[in-house]
N, C-alpha and C positions, 0 to 999 in steps of 0.2 A: 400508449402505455408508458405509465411514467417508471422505470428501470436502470441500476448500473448493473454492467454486465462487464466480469474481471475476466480475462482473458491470458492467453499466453505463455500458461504454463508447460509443463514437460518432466522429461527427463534428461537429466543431462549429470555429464562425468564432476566431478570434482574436478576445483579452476577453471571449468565451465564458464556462460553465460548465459542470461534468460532475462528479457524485457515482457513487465508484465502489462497489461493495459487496462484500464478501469472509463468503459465509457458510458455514458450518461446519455438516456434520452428520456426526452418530454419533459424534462427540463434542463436549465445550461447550471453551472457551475459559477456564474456571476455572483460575487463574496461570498462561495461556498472552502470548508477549510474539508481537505480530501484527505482521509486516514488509511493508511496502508497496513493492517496489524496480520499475525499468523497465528494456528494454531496446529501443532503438533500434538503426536497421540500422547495421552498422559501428562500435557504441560498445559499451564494455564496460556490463554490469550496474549500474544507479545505485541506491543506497537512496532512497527519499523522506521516509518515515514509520516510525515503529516507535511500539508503546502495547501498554503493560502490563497485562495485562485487571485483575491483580492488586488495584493501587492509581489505575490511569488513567493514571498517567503516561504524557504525551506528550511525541516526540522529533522532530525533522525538518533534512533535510538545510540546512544553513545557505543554501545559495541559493533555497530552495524557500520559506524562513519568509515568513507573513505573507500567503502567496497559496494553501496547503494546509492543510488541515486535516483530522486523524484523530479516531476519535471511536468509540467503542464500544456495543453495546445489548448489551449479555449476558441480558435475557431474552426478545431473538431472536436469541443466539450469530452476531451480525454486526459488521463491523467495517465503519465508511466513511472512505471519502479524498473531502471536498470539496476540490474542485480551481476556482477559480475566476482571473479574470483569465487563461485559459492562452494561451500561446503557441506560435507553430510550432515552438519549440524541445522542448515538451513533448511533440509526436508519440512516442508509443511503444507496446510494448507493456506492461501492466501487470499484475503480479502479486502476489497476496500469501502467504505462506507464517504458519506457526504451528510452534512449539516452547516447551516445556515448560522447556528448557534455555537458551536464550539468553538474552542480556541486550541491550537497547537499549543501541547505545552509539554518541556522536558523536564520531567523529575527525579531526583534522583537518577539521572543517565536516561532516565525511560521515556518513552512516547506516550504520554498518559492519553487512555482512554476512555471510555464512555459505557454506559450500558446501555443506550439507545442513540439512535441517531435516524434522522429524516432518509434516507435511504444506505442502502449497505447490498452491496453486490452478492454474489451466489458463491464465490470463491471458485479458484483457482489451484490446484494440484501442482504443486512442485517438489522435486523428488531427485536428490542429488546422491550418486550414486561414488563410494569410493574408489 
């Protein structure tokens, strides 16, 4: 079955930390560009993260820098988001999605995203508490 499955979430205190995981099967992530975005209750869709399985390059929402990190293993076709220092503002749900087609791109500060993409995980619960 071909599926990403996001993993890793919780709960945890404020300045906390949580590594999330976004793994792929039935297919590999070979020049797939991996998108990290959240959505919380009442707010539109946010990017966080996007990495290029490609060459690695990594990409992140300008308010997020510095406290998020993406990171790839492609010979366990997985993608992580360490998410450390978080805050109650970071409660969301989180998801990550895969295509073949996209391109990492920041605008305006932001992790642009997509309305479709070739696969997209089931999301993951994270919930940071003050």
């Amino acid at each position: 079955e071909v599926q990403l499955q996001a993993s890793g979430g919780g709960l945890v205190q404020a300045g906390g930390s949580l590594r999330l995981s976004c793994a792929a099967s039935g297919f590999t992530f070979d020049d797939y560009r991996v998108v990290w975005f959240r959505l919380a209750p009442g707010k539109e869709s946010e990017g966080v993260s996007c990495i290029s399985s490609s060459d690695g390059s990594t990409y992140y929402a300008d308010s997020l820098k510095g406290r998020f990190t993406i990171s790839s293993d492609n010979a366990k076709n997985t993608v992580y988001l360490q998410m450390n220092n978080l805050k109650p503002e970071d409660t969301a749900v989180y998801y990550c999605a895969a295509d073949p087609s996209m391109d990492c791109t920041v605008v305006g500060g932001k992790i642009r995203l997509y309305l479709l993409y070739n696969y997209r995980g089931q999301g993951t619960q994270v919930t940071v508490s003050s």
